[in-house]
N, C-alpha and C positions, 0 to 999 in steps of 0.2 A: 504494500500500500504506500503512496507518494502523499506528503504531507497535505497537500490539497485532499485527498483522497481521506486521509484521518480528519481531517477541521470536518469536511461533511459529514463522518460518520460521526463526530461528535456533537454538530449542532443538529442532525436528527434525533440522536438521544436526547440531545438536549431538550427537544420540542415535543420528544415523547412524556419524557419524564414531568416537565411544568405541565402537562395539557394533563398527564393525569393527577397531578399536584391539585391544580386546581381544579378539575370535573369534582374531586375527590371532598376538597374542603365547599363547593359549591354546594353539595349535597349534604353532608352533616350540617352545612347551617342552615339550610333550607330543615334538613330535620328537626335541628332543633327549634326552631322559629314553628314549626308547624306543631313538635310537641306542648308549645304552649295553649293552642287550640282543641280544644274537649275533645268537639266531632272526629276530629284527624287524626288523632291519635293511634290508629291503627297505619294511617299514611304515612305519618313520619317515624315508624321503627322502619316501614320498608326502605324508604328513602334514605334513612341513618344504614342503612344494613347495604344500600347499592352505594351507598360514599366507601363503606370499609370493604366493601368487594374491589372498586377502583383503585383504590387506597392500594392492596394485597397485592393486585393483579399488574401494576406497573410496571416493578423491575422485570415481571415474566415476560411483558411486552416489551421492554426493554432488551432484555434479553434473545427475543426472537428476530427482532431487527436488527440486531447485531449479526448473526449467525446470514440471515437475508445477502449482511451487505457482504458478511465474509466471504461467502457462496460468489453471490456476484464477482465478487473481487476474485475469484478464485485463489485463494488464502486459506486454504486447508488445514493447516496446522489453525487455526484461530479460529476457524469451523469446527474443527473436532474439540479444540478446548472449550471454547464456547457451546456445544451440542452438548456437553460435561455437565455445566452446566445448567444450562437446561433442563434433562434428564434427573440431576439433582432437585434441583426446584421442583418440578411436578412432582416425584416421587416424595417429595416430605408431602407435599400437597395431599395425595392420595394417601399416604398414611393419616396426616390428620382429619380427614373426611371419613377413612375407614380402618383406622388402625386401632 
């Protein structure tokens, strides 16, 4: 990868990371703002519970775009370390869903 080549893969993480930053805290205060409402209250656990889904799921997003730009870039060695990862991450994932 040519330094041009790292700045863009860094300011696409970059835009990953703040976009899920914020989708993330968007939604826990919209949650909480709505839990002070009687009726909604069933509305904003969901809304608090899809900010900590966003929340969780960024560095995974994170990480798959990495892997994306590695491939592209034909960078193998940094695809397979990256796929490592990856493969790490889901699997705790699925442990703590069904372990």
């Amino acid at each position: 990868m040519t330094v041009d080549r790292d700045e863009q893969l860094e300011r696409l993480i970059g835009i990953v990371l703040k976009t899920g930053v914020t989708i993330s805290a968007a939604c826990l205060a919209a949650g909480l703002i709505l839990r002070q409402i009687p009726p909604t209250a069933g509305l904003s656990v969901s809304v608090i519970h899809a900010g900590l889904i966003v929340l969780l799921s960024t560095p995974v997003i994170r990480v798959i775009v990495s892997v994306y730009e590695y491939a592209r870039e034909h960078d193998w060695l940094f695809v397979l370390l990256t796929a490592i990862v990856l493969v790490t991450l889901l699997g705790s994932l699925l442990v703590g869903i069904f372990g």
